[in-house]
C-alpha positions in Angstrom: 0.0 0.0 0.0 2.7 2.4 0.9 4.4 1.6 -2.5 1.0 2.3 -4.3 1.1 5.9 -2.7 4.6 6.5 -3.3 4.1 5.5 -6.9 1.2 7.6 -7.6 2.5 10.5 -5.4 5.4 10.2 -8.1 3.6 10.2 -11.2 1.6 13.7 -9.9 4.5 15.2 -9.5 5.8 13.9 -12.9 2.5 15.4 -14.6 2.5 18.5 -12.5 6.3 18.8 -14.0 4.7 18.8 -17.3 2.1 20.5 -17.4 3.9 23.5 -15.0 7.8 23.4 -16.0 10.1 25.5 -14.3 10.1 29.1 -15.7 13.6 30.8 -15.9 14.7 34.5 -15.4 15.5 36.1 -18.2 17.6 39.5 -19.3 17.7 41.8 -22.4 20.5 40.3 -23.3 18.8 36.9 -24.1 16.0 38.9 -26.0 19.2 40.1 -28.5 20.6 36.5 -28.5 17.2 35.4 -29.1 16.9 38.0 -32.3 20.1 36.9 -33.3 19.2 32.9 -33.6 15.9 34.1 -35.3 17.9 36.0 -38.5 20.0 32.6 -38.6 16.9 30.2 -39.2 15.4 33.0 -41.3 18.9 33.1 -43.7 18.7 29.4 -43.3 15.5 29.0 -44.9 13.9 32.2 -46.3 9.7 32.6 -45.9 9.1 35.9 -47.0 7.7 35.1 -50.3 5.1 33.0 -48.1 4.2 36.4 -45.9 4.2 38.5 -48.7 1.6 36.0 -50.3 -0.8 36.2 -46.7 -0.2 40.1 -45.8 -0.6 42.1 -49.4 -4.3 40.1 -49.7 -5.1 41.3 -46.4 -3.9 44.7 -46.2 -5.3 45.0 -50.0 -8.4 43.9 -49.0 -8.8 46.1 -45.9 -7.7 48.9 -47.8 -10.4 48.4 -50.7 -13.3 47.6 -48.2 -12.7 50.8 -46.2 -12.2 52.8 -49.7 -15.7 51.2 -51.0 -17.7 52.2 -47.4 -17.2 55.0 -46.0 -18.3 53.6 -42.6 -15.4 51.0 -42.6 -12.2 54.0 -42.6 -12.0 54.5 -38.8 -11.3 50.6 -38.0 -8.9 50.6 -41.0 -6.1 51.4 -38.8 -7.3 49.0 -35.6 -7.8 46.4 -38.2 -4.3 46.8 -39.2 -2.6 47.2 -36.1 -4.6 44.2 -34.8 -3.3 41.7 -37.3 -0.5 41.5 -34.8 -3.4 40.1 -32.8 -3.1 37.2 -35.3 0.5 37.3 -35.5 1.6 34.1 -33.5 -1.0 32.4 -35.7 1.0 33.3 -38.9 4.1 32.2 -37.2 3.6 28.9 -36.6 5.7 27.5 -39.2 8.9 29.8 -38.2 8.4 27.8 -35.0 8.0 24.4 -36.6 11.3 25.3 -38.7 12.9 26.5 -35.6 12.0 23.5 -33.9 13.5 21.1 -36.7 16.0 23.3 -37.0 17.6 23.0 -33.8 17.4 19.1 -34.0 19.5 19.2 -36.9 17.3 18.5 -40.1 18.2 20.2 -43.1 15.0 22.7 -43.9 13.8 24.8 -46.4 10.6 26.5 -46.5 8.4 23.8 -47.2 8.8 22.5 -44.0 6.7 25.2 -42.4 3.8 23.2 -43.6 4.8 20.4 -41.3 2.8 22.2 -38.5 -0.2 20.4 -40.1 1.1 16.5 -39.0 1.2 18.0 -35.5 -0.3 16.1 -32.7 -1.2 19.0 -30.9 -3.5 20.8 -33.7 -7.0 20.7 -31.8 -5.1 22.7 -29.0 -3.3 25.0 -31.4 -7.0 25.7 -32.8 -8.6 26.5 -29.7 -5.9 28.9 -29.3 -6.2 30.8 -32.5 -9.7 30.9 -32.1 -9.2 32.5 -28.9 -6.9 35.2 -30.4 -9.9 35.7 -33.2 -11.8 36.5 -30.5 -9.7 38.9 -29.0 -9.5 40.7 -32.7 -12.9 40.7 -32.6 -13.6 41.9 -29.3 -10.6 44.9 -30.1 -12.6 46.3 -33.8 -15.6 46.5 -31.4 -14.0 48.0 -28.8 -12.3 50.6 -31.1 -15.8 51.4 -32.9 -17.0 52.6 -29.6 -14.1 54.8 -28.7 -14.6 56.6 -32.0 -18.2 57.0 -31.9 -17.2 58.5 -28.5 -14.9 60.5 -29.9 -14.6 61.4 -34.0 -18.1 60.3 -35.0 -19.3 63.7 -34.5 -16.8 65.1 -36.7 -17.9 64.7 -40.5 -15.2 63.4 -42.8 -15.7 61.5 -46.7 -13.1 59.1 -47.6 -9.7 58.0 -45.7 -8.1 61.6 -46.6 -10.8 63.4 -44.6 -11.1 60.7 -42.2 -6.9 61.7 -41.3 -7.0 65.4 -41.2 -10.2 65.2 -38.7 -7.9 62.8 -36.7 -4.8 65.3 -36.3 -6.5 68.4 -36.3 -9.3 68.0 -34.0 -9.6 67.9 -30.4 -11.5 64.4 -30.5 -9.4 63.1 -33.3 -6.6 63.1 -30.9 -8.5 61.7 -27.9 -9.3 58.6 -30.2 -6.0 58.7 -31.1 -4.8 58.5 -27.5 -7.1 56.5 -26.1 -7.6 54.1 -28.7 -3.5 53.5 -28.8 -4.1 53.4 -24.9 -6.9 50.8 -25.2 -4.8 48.8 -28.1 -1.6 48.3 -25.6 -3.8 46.9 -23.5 -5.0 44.3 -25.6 -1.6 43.5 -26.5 -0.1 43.0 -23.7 -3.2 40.4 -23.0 -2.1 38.7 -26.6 1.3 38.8 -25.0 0.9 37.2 -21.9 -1.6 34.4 -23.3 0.6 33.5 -26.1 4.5 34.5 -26.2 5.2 30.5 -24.8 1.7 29.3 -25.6 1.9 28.3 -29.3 5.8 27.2 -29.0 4.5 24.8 -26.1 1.4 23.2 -28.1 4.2 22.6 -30.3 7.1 20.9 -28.5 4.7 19.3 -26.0 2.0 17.2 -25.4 -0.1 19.5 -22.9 -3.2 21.4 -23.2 -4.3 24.8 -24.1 -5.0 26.2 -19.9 -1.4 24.6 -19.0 0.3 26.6 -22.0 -1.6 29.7 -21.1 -0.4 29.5 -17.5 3.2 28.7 -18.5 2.6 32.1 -20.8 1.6 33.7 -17.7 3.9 32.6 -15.8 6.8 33.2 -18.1 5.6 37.0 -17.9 5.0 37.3 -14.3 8.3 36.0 -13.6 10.1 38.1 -16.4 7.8 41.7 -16.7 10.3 44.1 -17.4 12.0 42.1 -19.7 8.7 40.6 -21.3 7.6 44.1 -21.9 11.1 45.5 -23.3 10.1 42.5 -25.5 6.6 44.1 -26.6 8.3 47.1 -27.4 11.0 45.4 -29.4 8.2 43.8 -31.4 6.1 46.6 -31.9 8.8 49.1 -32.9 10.4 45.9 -35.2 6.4 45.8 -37.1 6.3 49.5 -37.3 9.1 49.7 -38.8 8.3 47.0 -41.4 5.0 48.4 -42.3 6.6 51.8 -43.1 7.9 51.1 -46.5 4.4 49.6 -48.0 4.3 46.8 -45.6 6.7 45.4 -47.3 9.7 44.7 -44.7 6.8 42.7 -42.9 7.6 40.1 -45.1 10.7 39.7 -43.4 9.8 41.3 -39.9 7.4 38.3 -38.7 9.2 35.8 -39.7 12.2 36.6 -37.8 9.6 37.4 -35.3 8.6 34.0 -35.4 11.6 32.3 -35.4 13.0 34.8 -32.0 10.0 33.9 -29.9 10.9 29.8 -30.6 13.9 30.7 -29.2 12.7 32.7 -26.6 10.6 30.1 -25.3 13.4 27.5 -25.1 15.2 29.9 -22.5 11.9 31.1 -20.3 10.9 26.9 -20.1 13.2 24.7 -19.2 
């Protein structure tokens, strides 16, 4: 009897191991060497033809939907800036690469699609749908903090829509606000997914456990976990800038950091 309990006090504590690993502290210093590794798997196998392909469609399509109704211009922007809502989504195949990467297998680009053999896709699908929610819940949360704001202010087309917004008094309360509002939601995305999606990957566990780990990752590392957010924000600004063109190199180096950024928060 005593060996029974032993034996199943043993394998709780072997479960609880997985399903809470140990969370390491972390410096800014691993957030560069982290950066570093991701431009070597991106020079290793080059995806930016692949983001290209997913972001002009999107940003194209925005653009012509918000051009075609006039009501659609003021979540243009939120739209936009949320896609990094969606971002870990769109990386799932840098960290797949990563992942095969690091266990020596010669890659090229097609073996971003492995992500679809993986065991773990019902969790990994819970979890985007979660973030889809979150994009969601942001364009209706933005709509009201412009009808509380700009909506009183008349303006016809994009053009007018951006001269109300930096020359009124209300355009630049949505403007503040609404950026206010939209680092909020980030640093939700952030601490729900910047180990989540990595962990689905590399581990049998379930979407609440890779959450937590997220969480945990953060609570135990918040000034470096939001020196991160900033890194990554400032790294997608300045990607979009030239025609959102440098995004197509942007995320997936993105992609391939956070992999590595996971293997040093979880050990």
């Amino acid at each position: 009897m005593a060996y029974r309990m032993a034996a199943n006090q043993a394998a709780m504590n072997h479960d609880r191991s997985v399903a809470m690993p140990e969370i390491r502290h972390i410096t800014v210093h691993d957030l560069m060497d982290a950066l570093s590794m991701g431009v070597r798997d991106f020079m290793a196998a080059p995806t930016q033809l692949l983001f290209l392909g997913l972001i002009y469609p999107i940003v194209g399509g925005l653009a012509a939907a918000a051009a075609a109704q006039n009501d659609l211009v003021p979540l243009l922007y939120p739209a936009l800036a949320g896609l990094s809502i969606m971002g870990p989504i769109a990386a799932l195949g840098m960290y797949e690469l990563s992942r095969q990467r690091e266990m020596g297998v010669e890659i090229t680009w097609r073996n971003a699609l492995d992500v679809r053999s993986s065991g773990q896709i019902m969790p990994i699908a819970w979890l985007g749908a979660m973030l889809l929610a979150v994009f969601l819940v942001w364009l209706g949360v933005a709509e009201r903090i412009y009808i509380a704001t700009l909506a009183s202010q008349p303006h016809d087309g994009i053009a007018s829509f951006i001269n109300a917004l930096i020359s009124t008094r209300e355009g630049m309360m949505m403007f503040i606000i609404g950026n206010g509002v939209g680092f909020l939601f980030a640093m939700l995305v952030l601490t729900m997914t910047v180990v989540s999606f990595p962990m689905l990957l590399d581990r049998r566990v379930g979407v609440l456990d890779a959450m937590v780990t997220s969480a945990r990752a953060v609570w135990r590392n918040p000034v470096t976990m939001a020196v991160w957010g900033l890194m990554v924000a400032g790294l997608l600004l300045l990607g979009s800038l030239p025609l959102f063109v440098g995004l197509a190199v942007v995320m997936p180096i993105l992609g391939h950091a956070t992999w590595h950024l996971y293997r040093k928060l979880v050990a």
